[in-house]
C-alpha positions as CSV (number, residue, x, y, z in Angstrom):
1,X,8.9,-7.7,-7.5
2,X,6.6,-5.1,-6.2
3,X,3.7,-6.2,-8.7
4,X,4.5,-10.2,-7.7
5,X,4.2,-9.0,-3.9
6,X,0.9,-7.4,-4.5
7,X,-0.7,-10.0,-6.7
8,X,0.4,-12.7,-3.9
9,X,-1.3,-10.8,-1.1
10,X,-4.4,-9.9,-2.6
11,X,-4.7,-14.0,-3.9
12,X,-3.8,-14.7,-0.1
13,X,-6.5,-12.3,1.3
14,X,-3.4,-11.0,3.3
15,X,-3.3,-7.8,1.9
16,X,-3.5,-4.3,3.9
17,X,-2.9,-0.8,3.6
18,X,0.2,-1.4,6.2
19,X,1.8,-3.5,4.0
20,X,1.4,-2.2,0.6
21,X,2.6,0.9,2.4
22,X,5.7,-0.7,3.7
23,X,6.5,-2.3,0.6
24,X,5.9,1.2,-1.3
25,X,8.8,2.5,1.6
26,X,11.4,-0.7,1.2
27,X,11.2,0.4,-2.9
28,X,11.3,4.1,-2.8
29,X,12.8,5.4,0.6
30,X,12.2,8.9,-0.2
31,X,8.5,7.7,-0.1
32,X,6.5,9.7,2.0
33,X,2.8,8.6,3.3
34,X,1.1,10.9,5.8
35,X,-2.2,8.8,7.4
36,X,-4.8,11.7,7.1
37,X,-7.8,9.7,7.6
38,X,-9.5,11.0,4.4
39,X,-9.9,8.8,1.2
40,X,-10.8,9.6,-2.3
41,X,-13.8,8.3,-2.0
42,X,-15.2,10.6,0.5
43,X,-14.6,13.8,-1.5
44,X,-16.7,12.1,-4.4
């Protein structure tokens, strides 16, 4: 369902880190995400 969710927002263009994060929460409540404001990308 997760997969379903996330292929329907991306086609929809409605698709942010908020709510892949909330959907990550509502299928794993011991799921954890900490904001840091530092990406991957920047350490590269």
């Amino acid at each position: 369902m997760l997969f379903r969710n996330l292929f329907e927002w991306k086609r929809s263009g409605n698709c942010s880190k908020e709510i892949i994060v909330t959907a990550f929460k509502n299928l794993l409540p011991e799921f954890d995400h900490k904001e840091t404001g530092r990406y991957l990308d920047a350490k590269m």
